[in-house]
N, CA, C and O of each residue as an XYZ file, in Angstrom:
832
protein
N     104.671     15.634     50.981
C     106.088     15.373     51.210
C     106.470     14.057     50.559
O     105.883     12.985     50.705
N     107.595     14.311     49.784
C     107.840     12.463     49.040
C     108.944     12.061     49.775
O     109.621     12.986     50.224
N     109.239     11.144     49.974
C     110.442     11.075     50.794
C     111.139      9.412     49.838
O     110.352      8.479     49.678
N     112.607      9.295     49.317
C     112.921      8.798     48.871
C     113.865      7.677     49.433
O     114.653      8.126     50.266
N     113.955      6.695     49.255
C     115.102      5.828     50.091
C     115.369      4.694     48.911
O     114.448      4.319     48.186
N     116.788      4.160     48.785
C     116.766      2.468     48.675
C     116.845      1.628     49.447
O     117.910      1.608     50.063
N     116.050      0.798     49.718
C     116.242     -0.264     50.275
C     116.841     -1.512     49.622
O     116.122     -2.117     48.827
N     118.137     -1.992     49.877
C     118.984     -2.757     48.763
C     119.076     -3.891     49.683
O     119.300     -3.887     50.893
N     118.775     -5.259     48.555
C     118.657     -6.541     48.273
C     120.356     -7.156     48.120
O     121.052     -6.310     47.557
N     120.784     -7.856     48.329
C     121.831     -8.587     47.620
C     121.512     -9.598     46.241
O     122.312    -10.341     45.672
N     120.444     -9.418     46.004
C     119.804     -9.882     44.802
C     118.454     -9.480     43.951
O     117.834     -8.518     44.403
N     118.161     -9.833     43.289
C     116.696     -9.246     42.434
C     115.699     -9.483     43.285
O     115.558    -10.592     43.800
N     114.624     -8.120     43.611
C     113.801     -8.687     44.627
C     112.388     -8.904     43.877
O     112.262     -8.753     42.662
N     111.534     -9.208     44.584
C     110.222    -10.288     43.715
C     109.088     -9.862     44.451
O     107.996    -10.063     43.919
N     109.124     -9.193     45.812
C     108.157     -9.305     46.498
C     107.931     -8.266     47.201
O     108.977     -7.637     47.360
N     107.172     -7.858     47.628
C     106.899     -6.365     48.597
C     105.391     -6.251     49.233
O     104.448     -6.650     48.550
N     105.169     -5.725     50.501
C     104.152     -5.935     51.336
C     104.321     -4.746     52.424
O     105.383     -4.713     53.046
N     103.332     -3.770     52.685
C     103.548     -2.910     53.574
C     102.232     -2.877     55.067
O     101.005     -2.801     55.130
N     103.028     -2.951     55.770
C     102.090     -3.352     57.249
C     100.987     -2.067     57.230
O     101.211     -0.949     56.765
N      99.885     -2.479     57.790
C      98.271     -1.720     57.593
C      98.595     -0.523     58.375
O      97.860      0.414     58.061
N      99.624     -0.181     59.474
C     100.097      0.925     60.152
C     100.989      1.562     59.579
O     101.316      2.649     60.055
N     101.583      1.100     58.487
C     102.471      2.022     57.379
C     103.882      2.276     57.963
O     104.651      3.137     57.535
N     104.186      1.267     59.188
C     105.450      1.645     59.728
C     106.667      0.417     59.337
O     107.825      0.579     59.722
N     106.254     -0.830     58.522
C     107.037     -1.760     58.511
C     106.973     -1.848     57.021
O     105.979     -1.387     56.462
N     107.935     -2.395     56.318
C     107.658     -2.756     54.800
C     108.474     -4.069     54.862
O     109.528     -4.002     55.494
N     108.182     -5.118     54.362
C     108.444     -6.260     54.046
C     109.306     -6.540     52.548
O     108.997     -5.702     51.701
N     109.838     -7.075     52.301
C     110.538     -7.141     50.602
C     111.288     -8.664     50.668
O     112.257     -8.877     51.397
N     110.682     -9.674     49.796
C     111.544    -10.493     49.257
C     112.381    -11.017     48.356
O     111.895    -10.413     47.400
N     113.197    -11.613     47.903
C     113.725    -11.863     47.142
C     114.290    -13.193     46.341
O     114.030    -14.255     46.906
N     115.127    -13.293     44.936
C     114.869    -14.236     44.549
C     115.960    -15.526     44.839
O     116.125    -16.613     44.285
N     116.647    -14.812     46.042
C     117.595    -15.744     47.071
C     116.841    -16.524     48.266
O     117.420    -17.448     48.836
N     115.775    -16.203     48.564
C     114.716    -16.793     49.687
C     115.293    -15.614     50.921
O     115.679    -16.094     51.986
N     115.320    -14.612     50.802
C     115.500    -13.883     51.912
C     114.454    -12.565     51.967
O     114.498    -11.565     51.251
N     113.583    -12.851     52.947
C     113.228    -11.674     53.708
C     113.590    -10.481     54.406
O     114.088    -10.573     55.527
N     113.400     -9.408     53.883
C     113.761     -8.277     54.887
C     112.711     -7.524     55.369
O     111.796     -7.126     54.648
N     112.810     -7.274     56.755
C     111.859     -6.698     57.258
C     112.437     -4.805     57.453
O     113.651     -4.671     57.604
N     111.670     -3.633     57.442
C     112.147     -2.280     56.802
C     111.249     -1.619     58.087
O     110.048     -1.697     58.347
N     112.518     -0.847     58.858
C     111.428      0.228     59.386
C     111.395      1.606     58.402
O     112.376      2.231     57.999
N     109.998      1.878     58.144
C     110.108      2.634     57.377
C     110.217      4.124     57.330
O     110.291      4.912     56.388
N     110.203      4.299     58.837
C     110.092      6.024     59.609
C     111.460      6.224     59.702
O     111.885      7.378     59.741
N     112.705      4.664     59.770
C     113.956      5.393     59.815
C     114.586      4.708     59.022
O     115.787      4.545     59.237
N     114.020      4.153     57.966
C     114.647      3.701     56.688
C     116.090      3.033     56.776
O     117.158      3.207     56.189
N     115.472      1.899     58.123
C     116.710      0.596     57.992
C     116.230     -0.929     58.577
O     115.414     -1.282     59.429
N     117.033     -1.544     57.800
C     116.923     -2.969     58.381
C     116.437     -3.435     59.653
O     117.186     -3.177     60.595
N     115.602     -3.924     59.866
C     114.956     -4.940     61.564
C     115.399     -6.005     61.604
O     116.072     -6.320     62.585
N     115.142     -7.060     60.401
C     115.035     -7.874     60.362
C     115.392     -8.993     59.346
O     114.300     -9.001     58.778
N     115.770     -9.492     59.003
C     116.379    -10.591     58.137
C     116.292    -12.110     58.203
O     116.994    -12.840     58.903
N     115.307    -12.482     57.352
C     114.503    -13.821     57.688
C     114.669    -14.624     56.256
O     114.422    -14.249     55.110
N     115.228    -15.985     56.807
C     115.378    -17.333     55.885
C     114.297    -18.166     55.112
O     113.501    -19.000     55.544
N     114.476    -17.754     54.001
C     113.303    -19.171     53.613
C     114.233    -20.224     52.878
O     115.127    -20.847     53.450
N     114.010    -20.306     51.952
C     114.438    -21.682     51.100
C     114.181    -21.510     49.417
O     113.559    -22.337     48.751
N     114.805    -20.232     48.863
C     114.375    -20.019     47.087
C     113.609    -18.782     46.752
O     113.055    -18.088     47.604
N     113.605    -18.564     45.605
C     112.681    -17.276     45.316
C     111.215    -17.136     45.741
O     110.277    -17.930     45.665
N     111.310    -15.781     46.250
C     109.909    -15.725     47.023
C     108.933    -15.127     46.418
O     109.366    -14.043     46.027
N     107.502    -15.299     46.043
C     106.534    -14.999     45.292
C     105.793    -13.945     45.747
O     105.549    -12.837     45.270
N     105.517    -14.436     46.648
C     104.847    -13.270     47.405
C     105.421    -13.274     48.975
O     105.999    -14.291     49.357
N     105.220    -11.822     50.144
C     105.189    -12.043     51.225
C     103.677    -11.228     51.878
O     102.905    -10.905     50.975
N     103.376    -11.008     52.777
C     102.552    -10.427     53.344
C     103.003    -10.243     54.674
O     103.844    -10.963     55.213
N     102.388     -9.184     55.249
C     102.667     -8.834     57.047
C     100.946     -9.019     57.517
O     100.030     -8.224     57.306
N     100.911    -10.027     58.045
C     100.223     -9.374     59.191
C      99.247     -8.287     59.830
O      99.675     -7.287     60.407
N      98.264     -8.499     59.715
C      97.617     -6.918     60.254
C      97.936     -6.421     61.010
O      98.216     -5.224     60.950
N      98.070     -7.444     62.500
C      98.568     -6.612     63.505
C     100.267     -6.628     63.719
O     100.911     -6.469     64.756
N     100.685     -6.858     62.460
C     102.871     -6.419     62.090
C     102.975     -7.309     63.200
O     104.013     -7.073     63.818
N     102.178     -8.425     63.795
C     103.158     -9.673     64.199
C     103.787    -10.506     63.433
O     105.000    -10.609     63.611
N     103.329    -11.080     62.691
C     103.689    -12.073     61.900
C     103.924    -11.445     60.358
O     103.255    -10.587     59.782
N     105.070    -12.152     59.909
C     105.379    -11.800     58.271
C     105.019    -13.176     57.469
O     105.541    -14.082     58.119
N     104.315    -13.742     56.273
C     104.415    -15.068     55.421
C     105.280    -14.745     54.351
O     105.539    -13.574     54.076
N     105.702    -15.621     53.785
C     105.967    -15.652     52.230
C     105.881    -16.927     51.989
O     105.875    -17.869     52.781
N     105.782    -16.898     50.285
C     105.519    -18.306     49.440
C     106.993    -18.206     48.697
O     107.554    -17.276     48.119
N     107.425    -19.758     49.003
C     109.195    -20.057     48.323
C     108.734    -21.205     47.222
O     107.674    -21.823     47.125
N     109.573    -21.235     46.675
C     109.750    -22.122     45.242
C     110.121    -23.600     45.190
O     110.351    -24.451     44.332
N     110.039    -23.439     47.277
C     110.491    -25.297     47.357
C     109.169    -25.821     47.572
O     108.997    -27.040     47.593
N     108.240    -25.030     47.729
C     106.758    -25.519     47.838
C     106.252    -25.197     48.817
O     105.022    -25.169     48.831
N     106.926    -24.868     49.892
C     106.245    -24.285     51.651
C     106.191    -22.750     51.280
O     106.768    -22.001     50.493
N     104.849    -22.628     52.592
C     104.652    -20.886     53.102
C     105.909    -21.271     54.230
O     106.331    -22.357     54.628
N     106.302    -19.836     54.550
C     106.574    -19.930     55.639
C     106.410    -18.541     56.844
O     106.545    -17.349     56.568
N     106.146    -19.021     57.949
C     105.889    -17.549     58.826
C     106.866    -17.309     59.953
O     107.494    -18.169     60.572
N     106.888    -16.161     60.097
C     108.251    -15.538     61.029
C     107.704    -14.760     62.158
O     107.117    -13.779     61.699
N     107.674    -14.781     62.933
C     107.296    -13.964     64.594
C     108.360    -12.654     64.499
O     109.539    -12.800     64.825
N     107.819    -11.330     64.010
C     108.143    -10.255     63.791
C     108.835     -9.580     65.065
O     109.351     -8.472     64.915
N     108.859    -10.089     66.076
C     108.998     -9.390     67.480
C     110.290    -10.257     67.664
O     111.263     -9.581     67.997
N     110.540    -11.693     67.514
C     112.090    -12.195     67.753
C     112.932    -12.610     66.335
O     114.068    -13.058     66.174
N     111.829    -12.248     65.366
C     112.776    -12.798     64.184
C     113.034    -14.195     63.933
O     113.799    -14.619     63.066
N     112.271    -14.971     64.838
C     112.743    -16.503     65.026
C     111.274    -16.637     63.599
O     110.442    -15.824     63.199
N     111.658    -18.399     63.147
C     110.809    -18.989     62.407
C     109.850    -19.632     63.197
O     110.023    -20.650     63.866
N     108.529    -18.777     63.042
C     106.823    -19.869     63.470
C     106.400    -21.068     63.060
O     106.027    -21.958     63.825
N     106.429    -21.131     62.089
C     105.871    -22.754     61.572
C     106.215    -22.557     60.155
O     106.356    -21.406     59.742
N     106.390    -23.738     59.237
C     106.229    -23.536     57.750
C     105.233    -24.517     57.383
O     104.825    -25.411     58.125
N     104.773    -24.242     55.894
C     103.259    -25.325     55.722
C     103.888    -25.632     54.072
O     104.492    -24.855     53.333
N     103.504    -27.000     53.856
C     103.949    -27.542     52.501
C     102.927    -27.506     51.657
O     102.076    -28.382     51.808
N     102.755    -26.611     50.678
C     101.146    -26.537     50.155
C     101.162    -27.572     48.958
O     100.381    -28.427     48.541
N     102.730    -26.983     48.505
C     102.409    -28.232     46.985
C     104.031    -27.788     46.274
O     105.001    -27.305     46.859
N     103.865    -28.185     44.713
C     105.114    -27.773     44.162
C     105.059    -26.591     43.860
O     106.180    -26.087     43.791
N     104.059    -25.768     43.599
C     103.805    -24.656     43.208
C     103.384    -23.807     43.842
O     102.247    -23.760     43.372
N     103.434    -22.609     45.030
C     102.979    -22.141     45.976
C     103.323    -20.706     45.530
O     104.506    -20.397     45.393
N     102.279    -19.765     45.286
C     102.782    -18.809     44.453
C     101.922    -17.657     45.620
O     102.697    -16.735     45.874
N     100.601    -17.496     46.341
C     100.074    -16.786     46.708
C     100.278    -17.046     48.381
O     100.533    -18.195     48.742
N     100.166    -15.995     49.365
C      99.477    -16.522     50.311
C      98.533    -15.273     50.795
O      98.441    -14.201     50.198
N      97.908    -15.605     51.902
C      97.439    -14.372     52.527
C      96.971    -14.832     53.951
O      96.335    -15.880     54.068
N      97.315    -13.973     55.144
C      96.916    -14.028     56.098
C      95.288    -13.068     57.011
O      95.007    -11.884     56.826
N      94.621    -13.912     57.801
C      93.783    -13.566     58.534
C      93.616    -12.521     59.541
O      94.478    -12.490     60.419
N      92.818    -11.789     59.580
C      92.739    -10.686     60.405
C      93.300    -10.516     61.573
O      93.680     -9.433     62.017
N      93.396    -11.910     62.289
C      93.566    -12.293     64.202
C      94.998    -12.892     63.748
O      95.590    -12.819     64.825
N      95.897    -13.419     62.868
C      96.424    -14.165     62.362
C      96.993    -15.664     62.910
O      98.127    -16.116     63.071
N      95.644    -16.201     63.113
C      95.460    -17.601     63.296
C      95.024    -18.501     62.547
O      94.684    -19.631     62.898
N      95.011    -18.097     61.582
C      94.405    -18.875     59.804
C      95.109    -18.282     58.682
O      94.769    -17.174     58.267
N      96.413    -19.172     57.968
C      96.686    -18.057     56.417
C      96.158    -19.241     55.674
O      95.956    -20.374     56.109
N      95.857    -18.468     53.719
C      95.657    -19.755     53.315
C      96.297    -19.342     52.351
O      96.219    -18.127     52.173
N      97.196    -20.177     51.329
C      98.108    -20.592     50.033
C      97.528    -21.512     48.930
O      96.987    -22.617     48.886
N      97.954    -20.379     47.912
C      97.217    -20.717     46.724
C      98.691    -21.212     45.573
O      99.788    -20.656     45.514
N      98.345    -22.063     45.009
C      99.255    -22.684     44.080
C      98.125    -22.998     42.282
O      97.100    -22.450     41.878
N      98.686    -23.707     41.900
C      98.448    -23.879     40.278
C      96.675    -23.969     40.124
O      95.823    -23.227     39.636
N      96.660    -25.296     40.824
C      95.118    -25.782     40.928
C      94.147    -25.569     42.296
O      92.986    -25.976     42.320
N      94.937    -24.713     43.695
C      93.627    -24.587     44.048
C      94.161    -23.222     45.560
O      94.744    -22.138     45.526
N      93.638    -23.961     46.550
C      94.432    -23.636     47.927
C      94.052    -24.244     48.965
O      93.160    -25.071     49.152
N      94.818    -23.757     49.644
C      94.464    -24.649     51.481
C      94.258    -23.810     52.282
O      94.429    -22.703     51.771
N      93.817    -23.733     53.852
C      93.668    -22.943     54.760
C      93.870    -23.673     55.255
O      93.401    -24.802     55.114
N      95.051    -23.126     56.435
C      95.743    -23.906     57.085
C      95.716    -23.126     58.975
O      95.737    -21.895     58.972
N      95.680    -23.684     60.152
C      95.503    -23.090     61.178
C      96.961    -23.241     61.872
O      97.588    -24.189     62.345
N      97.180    -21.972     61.719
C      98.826    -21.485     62.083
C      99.189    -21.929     63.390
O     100.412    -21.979     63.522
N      98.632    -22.221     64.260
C      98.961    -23.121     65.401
C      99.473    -24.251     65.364
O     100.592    -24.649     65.686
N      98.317    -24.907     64.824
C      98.655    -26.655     64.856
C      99.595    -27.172     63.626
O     100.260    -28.194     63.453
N      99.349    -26.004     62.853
C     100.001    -26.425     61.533
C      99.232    -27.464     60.649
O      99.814    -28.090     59.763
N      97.606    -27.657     60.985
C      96.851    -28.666     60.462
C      96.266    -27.894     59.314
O      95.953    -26.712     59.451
N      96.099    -28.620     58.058
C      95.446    -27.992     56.587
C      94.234    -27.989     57.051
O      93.945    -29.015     57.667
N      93.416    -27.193     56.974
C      91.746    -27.234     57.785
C      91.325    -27.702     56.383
O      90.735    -28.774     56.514
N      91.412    -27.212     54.680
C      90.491    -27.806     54.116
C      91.330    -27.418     53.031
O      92.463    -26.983     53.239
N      90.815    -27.556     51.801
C      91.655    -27.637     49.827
C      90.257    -27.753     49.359
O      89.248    -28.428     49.561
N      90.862    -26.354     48.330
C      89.657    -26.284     47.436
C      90.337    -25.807     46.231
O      91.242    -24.990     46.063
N      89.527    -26.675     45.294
C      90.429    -26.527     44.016
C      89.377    -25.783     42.904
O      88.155    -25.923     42.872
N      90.144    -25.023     42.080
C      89.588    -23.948     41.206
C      89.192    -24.694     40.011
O      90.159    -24.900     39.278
N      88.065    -25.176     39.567
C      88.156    -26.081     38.417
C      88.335    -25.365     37.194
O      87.946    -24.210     37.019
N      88.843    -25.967     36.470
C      88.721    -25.054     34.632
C      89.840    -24.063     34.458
O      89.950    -23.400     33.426
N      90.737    -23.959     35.556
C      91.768    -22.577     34.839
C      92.947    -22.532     36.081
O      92.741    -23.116     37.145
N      93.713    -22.067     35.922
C      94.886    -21.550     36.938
C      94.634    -21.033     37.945
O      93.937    -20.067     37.633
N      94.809    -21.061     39.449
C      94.976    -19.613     40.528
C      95.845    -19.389     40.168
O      96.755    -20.218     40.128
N      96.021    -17.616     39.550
C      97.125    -16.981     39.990
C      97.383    -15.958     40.913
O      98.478    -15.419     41.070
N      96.221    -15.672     41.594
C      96.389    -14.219     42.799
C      95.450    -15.100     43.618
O      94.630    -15.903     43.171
N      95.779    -14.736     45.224
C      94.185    -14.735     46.005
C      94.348    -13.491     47.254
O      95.378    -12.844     47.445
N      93.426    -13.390     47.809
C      93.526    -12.619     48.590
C      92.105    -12.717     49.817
O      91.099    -13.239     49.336
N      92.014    -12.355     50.995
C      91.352    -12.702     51.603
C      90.976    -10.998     51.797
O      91.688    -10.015     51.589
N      88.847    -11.153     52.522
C      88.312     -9.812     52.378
C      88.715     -9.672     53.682
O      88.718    -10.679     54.389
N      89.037     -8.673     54.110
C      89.071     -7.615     55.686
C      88.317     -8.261     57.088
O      88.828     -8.332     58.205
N      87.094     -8.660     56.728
C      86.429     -9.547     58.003
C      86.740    -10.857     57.527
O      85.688    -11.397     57.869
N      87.287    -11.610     57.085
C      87.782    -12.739     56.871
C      87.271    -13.455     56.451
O      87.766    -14.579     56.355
N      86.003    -13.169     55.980
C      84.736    -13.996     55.705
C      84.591    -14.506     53.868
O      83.834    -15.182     53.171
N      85.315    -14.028     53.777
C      85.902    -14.766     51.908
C      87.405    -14.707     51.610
O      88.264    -13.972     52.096
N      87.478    -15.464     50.883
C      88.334    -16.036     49.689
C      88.659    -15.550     48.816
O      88.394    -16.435     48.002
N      89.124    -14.657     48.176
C      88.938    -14.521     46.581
C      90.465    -14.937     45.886
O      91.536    -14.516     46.325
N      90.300    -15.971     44.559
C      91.158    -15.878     43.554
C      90.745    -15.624     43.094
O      89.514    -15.613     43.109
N      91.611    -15.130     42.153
C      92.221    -15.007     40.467
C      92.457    -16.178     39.696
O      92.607    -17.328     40.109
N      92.473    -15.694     38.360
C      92.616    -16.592     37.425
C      93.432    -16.283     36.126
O      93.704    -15.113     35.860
N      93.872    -17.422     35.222
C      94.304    -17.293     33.889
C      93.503    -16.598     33.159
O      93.857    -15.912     32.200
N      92.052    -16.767     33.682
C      91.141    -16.589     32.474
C      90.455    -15.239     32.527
O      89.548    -14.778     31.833
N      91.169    -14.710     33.587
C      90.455    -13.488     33.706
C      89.078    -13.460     35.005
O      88.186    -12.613     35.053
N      89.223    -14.399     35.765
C      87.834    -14.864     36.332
C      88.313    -14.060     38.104
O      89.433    -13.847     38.568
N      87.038    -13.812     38.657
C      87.376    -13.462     39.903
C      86.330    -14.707     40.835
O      85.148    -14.637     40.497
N      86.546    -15.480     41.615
C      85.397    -16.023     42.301
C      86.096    -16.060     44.001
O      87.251    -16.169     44.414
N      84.821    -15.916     44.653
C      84.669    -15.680     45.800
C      84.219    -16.740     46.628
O      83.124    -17.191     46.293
N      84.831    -17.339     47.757
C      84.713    -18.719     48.372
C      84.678    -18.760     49.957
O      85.520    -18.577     50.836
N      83.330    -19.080     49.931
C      83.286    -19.044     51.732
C      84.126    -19.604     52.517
O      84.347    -20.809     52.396
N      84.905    -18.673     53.693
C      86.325    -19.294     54.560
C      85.715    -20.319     55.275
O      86.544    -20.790     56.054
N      84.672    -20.857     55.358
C      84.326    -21.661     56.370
C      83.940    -22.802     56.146
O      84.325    -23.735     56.852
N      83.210    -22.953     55.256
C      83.027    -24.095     54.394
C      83.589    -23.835     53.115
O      82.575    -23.641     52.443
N      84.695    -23.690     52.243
C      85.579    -23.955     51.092
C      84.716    -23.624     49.865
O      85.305    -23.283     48.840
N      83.641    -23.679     49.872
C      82.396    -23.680     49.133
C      82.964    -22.313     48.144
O      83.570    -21.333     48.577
N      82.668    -22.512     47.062
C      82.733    -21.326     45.967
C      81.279    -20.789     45.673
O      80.310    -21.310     45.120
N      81.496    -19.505     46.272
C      79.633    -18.507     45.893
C      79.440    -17.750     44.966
O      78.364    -17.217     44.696
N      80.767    -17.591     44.215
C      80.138    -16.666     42.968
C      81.604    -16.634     42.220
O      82.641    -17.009     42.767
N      81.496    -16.008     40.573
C      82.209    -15.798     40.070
C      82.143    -14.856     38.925
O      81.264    -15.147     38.114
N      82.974    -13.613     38.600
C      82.821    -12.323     38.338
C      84.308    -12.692     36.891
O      85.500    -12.981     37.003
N      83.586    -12.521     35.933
C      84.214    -12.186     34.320
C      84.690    -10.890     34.627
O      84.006     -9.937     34.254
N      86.244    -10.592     35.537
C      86.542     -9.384     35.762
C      87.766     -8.569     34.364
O      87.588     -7.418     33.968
N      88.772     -9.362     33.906
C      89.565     -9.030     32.548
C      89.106    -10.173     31.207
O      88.175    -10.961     31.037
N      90.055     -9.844     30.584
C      89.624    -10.303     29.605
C      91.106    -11.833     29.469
O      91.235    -12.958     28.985
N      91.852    -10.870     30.227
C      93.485    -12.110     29.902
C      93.959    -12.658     31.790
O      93.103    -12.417     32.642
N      94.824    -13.104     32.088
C      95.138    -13.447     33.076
C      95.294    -12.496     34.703
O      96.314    -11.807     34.713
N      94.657    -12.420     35.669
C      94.878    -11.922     36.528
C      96.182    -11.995     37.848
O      96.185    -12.966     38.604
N      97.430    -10.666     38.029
C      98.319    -11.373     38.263
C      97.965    -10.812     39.937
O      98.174    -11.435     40.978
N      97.408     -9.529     39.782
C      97.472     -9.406     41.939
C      96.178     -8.287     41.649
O      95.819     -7.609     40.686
N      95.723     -8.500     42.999
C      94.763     -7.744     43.474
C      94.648     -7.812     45.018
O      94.839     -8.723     45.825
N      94.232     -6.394     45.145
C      94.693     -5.634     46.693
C      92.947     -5.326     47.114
O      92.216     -5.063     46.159
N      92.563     -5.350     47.973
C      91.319     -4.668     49.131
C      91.436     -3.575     49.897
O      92.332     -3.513     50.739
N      90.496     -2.502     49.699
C      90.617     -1.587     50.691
C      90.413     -2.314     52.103
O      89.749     -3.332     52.298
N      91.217     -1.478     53.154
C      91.031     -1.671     54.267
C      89.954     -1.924     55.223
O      89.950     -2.588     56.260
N      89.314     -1.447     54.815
C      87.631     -1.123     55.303
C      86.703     -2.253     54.461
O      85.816     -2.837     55.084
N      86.875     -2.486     53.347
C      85.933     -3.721     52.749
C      85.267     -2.805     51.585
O      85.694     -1.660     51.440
N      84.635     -3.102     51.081
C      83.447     -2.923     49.999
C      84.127     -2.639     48.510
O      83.486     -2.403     47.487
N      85.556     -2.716     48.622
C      86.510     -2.012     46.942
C      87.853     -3.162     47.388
O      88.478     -3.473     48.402
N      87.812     -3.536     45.905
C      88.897     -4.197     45.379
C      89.351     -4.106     44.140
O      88.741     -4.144     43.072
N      90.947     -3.929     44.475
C      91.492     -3.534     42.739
C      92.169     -5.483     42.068
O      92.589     -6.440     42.719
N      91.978     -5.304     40.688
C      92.548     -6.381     40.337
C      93.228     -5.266     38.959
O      92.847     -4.224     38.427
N      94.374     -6.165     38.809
C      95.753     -5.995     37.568
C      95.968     -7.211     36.561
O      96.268     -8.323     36.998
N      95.841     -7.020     35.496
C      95.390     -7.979     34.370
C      96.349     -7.686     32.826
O      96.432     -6.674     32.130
N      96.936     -8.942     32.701
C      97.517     -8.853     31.266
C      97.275     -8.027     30.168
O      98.028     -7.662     29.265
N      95.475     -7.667     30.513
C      94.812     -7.282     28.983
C      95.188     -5.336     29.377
O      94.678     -4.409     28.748
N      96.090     -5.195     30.442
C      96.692     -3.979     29.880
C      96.021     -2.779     30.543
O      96.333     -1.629     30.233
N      94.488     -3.251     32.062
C      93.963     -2.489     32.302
C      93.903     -3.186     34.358
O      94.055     -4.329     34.788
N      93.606     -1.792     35.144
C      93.740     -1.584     36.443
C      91.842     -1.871     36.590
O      91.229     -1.258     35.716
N      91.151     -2.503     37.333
C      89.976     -2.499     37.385
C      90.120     -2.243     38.938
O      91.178     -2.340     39.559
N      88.565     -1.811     39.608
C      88.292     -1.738     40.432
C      86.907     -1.938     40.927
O      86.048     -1.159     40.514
N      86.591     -2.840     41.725
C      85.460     -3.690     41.516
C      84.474     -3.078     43.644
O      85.128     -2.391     44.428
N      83.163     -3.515     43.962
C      82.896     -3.287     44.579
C      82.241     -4.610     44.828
O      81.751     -5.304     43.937
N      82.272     -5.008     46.512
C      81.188     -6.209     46.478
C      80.678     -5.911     47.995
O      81.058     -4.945     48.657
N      79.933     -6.708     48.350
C      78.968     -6.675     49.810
C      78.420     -5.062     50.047
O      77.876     -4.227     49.324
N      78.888     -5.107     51.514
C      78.326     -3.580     52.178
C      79.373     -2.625     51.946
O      80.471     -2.932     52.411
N      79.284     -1.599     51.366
C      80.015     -0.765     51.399
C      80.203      0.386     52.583
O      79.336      1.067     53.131
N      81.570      0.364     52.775
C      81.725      1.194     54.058
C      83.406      1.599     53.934
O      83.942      2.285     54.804
């Protein structure tokens, strides 16, 4: 069954994110506005403020919480249940990625030269780790929370322990710049999308 809808922006939108239960869709845009989408009856929930064009957003595993990255330099997160604003975090001038944690009590934001992990409570940066030799341009965190992964200009994939910042490996995945890459749900497959014109799909740890 395909089922078709628009969901319309008052401006060019930039961003899109669909909750792991397939019932919420997220979409930002390049006004700093969030919309939150039920998607079983294809209308508006929610309508959330940031501050500029939004890069990325993400929901939440458990569709509490929504992030996005704005162009004034902060993440910012929204409590999906009142629509009110949770906290915002100032990563840098350039804040292009974020991604949130399984329990979502840890997101971390990636900008030019590196990222932070930051603990959504206190609003304290737990640690910065910077990518030496090339750009972050994607990151994404694995399913048990237990890595890191950016992207790069250079085509590079490396993988960085959440706990100690520490970088454990690094994978020559394209040949030109990496702009997003997604994780299966379950762990063991990850896709990355690359300038040089090709969809890869990569496998790491236990597969399951």
């Amino acid at each position: 069954k395909t089922v078709r809808r628009s969901l319309d922006h008052k401006s060019g939108v930039s961003a899109v994110d669909v909750s792991n239960d397939c019932r919420l869709l997220a979409s930002g845009d390049f006004c700093g506005t969030v919309h939150i989408w039920d998607l079983e009856q294809g209308v508006k929930t929610k309508e959330l403020a940031g501050d500029g064009y939004i890069y990325e957003v993400k929901i939440s595993p458990d569709s509490c919480f929504a992030a996005a990255t704005c162009d004034d330099g902060y993440a910012y997160i929204w409590n999906l249940k009142t629509g009110d604003s949770d906290a915002k975090f100032h990563h840098g001038k350039r804040v292009r990625s974020v991604a949130l944690s399984s329990d979502g009590k840890f997101l971390v934001t990636g900008g030019d030269s590196g990222f932070k992990v930051w603990d959504r409570d206190t609003g304290a940066c737990r640690s910065y780790s910077e990518a030496p030799g090339s750009a972050l341009t994607a990151l994404s965190m694995t399913p048990d929370d237990r890595w890191i992964v950016t992207a790069s200009n250079r085509g590079s994939i490396r993988f960085w322990d959440r706990t100690t910042g520490k970088s454990h490996c690094i994978v020559d995945a394209h040949k030109q710049t990496i702009y997003s890459m997604a994780f299966k749900p379950r762990g063991g497959y990850f896709a990355t999308v690359s300038g040089d014109e090709t969809v890869r799909i990569s496998s790491y740890g236990p597969r399951s």
